[in-house]
Jmol script that loads the backbone (N, CA, C; Angstrom):
load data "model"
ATOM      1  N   UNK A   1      33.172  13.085 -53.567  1.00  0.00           N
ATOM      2  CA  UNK A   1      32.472  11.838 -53.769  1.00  0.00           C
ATOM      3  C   UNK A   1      32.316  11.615 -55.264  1.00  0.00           C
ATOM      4  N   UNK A   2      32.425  10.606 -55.891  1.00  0.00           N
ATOM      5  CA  UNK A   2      32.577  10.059 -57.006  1.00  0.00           C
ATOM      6  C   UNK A   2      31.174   9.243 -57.604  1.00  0.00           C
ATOM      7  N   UNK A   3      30.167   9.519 -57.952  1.00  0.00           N
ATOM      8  CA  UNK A   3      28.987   8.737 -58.690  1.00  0.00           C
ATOM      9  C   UNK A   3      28.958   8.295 -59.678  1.00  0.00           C
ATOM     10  N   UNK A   4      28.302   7.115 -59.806  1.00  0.00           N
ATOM     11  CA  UNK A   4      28.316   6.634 -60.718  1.00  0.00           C
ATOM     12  C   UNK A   4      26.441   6.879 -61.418  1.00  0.00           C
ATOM     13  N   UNK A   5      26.093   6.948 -62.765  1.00  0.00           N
ATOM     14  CA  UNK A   5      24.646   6.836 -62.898  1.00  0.00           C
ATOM     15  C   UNK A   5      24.708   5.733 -64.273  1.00  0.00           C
ATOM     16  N   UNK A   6      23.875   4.839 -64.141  1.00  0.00           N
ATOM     17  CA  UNK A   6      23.690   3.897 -65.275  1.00  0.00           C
ATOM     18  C   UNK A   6      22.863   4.291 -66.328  1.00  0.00           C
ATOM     19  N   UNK A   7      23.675   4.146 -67.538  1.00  0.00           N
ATOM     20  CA  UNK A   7      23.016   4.826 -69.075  1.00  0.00           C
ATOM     21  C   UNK A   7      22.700   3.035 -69.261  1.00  0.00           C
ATOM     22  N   UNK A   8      21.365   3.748 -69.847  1.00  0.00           N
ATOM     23  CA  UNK A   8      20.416   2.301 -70.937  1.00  0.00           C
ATOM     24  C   UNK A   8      19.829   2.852 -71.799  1.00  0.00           C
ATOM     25  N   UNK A   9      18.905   1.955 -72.509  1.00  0.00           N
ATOM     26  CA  UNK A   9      17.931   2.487 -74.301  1.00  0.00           C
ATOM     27  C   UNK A   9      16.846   2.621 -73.083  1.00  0.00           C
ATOM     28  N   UNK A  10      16.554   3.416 -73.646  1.00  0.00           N
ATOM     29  CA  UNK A  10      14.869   3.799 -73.136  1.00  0.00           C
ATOM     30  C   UNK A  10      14.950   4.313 -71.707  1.00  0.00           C
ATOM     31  N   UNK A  11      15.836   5.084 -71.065  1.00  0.00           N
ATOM     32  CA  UNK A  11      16.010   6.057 -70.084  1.00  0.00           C
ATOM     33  C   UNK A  11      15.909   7.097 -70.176  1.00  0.00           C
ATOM     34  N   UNK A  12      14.576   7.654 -69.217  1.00  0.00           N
ATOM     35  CA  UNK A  12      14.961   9.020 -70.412  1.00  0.00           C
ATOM     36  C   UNK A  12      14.810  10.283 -68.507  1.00  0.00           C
ATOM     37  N   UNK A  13      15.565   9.274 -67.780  1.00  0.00           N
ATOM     38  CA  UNK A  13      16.129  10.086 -66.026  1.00  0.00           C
ATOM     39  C   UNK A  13      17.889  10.312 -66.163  1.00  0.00           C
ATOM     40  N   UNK A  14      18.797   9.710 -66.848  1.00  0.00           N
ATOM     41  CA  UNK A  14      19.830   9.759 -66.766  1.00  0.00           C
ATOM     42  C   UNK A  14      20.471  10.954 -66.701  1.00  0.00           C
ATOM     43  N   UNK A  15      20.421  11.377 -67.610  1.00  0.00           N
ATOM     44  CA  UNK A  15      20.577  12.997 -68.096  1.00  0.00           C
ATOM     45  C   UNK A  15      20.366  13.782 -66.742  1.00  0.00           C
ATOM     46  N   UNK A  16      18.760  13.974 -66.295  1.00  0.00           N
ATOM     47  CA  UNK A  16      18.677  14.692 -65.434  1.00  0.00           C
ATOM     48  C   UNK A  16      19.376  14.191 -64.092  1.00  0.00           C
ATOM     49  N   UNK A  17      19.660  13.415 -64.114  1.00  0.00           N
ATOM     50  CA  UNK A  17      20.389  12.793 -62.709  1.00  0.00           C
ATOM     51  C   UNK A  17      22.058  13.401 -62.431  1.00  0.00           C
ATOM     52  N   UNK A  18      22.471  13.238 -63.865  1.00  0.00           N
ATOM     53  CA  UNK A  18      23.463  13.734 -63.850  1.00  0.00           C
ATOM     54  C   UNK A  18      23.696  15.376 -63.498  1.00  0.00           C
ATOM     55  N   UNK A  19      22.746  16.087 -64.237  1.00  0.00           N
ATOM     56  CA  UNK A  19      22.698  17.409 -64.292  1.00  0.00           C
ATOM     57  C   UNK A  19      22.323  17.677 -62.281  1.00  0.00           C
ATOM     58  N   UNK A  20      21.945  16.992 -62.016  1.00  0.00           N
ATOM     59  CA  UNK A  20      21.602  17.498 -60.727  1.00  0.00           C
ATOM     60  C   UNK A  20      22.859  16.920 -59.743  1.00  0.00           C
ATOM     61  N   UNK A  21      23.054  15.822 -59.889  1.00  0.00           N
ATOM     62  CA  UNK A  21      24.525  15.562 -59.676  1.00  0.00           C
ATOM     63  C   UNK A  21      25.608  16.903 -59.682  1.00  0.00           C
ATOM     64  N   UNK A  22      25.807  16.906 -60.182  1.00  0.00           N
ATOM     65  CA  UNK A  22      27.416  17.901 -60.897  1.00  0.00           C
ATOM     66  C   UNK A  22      26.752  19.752 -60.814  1.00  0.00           C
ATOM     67  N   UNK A  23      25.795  20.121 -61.387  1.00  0.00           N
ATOM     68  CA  UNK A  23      25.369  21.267 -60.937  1.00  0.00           C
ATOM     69  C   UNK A  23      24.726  21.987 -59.414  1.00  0.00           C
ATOM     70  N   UNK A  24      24.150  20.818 -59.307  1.00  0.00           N
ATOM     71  CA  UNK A  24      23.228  21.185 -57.943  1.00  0.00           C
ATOM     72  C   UNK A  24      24.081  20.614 -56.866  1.00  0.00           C
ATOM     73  N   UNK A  25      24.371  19.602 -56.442  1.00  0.00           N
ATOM     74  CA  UNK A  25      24.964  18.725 -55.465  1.00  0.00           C
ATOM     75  C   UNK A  25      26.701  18.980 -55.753  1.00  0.00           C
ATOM     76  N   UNK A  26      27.033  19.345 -56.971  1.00  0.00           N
ATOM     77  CA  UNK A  26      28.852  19.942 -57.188  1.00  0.00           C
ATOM     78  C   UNK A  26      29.957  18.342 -56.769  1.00  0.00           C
ATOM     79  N   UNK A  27      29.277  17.369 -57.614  1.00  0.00           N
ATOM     80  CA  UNK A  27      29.747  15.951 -57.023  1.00  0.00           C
ATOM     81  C   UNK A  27      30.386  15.434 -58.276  1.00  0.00           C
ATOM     82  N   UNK A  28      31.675  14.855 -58.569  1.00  0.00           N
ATOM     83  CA  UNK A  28      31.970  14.091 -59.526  1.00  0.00           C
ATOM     84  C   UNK A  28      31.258  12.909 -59.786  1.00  0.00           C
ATOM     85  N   UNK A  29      30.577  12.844 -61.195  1.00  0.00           N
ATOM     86  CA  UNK A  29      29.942  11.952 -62.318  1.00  0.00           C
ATOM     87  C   UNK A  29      30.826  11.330 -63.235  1.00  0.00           C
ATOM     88  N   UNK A  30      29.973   9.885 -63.240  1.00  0.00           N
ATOM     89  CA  UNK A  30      31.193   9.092 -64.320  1.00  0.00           C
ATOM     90  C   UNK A  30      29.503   8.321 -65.085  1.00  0.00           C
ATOM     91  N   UNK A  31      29.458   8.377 -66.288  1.00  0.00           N
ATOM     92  CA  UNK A  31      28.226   7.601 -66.921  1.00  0.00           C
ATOM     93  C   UNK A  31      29.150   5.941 -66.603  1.00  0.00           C
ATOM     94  N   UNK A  32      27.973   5.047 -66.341  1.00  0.00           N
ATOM     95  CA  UNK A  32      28.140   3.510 -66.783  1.00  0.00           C
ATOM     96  C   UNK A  32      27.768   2.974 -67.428  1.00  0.00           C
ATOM     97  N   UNK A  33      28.047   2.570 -68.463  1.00  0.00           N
ATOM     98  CA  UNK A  33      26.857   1.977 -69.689  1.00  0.00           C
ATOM     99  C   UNK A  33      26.136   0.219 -69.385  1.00  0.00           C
ATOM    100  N   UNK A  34      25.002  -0.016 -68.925  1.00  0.00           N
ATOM    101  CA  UNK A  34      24.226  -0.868 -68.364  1.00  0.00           C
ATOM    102  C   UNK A  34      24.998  -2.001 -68.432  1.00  0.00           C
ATOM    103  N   UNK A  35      25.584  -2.532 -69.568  1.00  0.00           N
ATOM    104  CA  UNK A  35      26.347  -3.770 -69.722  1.00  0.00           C
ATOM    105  C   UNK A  35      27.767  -3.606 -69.713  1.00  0.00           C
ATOM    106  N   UNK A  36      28.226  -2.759 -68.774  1.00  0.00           N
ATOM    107  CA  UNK A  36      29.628  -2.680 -68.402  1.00  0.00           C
ATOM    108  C   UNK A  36      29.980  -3.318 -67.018  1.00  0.00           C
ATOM    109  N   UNK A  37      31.335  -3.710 -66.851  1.00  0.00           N
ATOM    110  CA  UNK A  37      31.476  -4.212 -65.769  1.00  0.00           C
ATOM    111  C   UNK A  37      31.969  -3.716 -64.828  1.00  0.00           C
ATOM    112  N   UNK A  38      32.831  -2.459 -65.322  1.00  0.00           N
ATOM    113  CA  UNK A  38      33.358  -1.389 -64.727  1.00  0.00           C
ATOM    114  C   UNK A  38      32.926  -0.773 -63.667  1.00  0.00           C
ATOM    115  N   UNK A  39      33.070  -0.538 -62.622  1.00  0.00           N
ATOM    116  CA  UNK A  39      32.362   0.704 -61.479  1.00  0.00           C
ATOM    117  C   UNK A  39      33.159   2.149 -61.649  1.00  0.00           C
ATOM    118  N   UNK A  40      33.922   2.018 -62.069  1.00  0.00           N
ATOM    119  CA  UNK A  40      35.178   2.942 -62.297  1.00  0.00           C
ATOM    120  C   UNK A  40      35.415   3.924 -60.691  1.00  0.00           C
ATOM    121  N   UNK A  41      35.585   3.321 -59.727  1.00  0.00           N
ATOM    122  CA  UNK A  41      35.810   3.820 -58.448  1.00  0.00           C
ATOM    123  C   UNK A  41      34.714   4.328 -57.536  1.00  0.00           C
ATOM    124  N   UNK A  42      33.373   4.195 -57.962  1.00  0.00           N
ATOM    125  CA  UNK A  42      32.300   5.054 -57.814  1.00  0.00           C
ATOM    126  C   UNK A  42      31.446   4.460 -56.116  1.00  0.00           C
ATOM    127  N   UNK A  43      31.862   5.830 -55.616  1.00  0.00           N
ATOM    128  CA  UNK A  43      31.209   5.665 -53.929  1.00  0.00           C
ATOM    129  C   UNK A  43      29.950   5.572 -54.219  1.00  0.00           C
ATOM    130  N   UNK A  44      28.931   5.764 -54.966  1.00  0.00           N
ATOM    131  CA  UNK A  44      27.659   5.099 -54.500  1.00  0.00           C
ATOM    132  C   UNK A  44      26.801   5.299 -56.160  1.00  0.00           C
ATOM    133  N   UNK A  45      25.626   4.437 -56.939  1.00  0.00           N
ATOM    134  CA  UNK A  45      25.626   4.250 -58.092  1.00  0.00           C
ATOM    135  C   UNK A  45      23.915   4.542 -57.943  1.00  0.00           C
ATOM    136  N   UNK A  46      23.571   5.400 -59.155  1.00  0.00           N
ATOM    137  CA  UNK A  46      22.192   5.946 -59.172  1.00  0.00           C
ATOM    138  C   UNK A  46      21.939   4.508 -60.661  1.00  0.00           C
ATOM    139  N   UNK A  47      20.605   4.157 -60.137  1.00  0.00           N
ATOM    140  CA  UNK A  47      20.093   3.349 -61.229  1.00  0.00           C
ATOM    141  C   UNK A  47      18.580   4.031 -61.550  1.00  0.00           C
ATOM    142  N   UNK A  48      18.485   5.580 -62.698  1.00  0.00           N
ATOM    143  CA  UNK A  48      17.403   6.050 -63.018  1.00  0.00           C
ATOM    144  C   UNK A  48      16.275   4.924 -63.844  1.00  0.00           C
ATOM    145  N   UNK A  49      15.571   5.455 -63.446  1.00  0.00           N
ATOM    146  CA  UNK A  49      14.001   5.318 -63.845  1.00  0.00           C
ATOM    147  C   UNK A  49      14.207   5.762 -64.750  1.00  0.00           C
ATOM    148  N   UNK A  50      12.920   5.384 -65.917  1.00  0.00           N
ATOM    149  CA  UNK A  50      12.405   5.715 -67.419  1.00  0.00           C
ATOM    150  C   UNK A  50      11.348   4.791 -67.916  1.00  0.00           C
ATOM    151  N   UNK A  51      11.088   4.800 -68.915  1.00  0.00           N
ATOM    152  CA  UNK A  51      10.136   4.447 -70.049  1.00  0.00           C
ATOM    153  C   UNK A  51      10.874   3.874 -71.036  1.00  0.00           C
ATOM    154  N   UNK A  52      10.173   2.317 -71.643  1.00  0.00           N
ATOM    155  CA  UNK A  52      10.935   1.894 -72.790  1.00  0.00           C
ATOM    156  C   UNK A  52      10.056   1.423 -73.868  1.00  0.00           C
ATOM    157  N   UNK A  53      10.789   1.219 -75.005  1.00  0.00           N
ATOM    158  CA  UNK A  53       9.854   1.377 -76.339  1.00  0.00           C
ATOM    159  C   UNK A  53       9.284  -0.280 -76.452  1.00  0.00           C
ATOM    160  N   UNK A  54       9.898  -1.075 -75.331  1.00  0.00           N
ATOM    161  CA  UNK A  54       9.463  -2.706 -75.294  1.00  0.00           C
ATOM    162  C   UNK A  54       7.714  -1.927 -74.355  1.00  0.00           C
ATOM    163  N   UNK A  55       7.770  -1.302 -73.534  1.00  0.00           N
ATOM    164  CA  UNK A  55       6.641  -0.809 -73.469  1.00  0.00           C
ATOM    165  C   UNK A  55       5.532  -0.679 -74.023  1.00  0.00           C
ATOM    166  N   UNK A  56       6.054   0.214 -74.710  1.00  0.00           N
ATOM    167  CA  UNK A  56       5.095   0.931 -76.166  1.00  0.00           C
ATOM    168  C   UNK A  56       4.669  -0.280 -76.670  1.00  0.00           C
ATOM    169  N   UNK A  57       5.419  -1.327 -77.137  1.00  0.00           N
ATOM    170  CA  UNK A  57       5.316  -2.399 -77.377  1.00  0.00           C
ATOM    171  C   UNK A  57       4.021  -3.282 -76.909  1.00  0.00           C
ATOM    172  N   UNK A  58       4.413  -3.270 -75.785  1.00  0.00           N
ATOM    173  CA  UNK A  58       3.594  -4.249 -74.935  1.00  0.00           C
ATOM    174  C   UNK A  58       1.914  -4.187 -74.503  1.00  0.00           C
ATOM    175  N   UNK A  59       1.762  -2.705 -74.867  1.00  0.00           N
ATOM    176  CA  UNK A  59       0.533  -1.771 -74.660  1.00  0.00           C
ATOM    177  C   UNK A  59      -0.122  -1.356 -75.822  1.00  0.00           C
ATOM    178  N   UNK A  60       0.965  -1.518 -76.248  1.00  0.00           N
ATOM    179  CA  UNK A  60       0.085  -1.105 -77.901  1.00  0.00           C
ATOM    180  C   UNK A  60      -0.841  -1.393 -78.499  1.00  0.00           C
TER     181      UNK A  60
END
end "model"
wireframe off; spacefill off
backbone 0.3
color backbone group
């Protein structure tokens, strides 16, 4: 199976998604970068959670 996980600014799940992907689960990973249009073949697509600095922002 082929995954896809979406990279953005202010993600800070990607990483671990992947790592659990490919180490734990033994599944081919492909990063997508948020404003790509590409799927690059990918049977099913993780969209991680995070924190962003428009946040920090907003609360500040």
């Amino acid at each position: 199976m082929k995954c896809g996980v979406v990279v953005f600014p202010g993600s800070n799940c990607d990483q671990d998604s992947i790592y659990v992907l490919e180490k734990g689960l033994k599944q081919g990973v492909v990063k997508l970068w948020h404003k790509g249009h590409v799927l690059q073949s990918t049977d099913f697509i993780i969209l991680p959670g995070g924190f962003s600095s428009i946040l920090k922002t907003i609360y500040a």
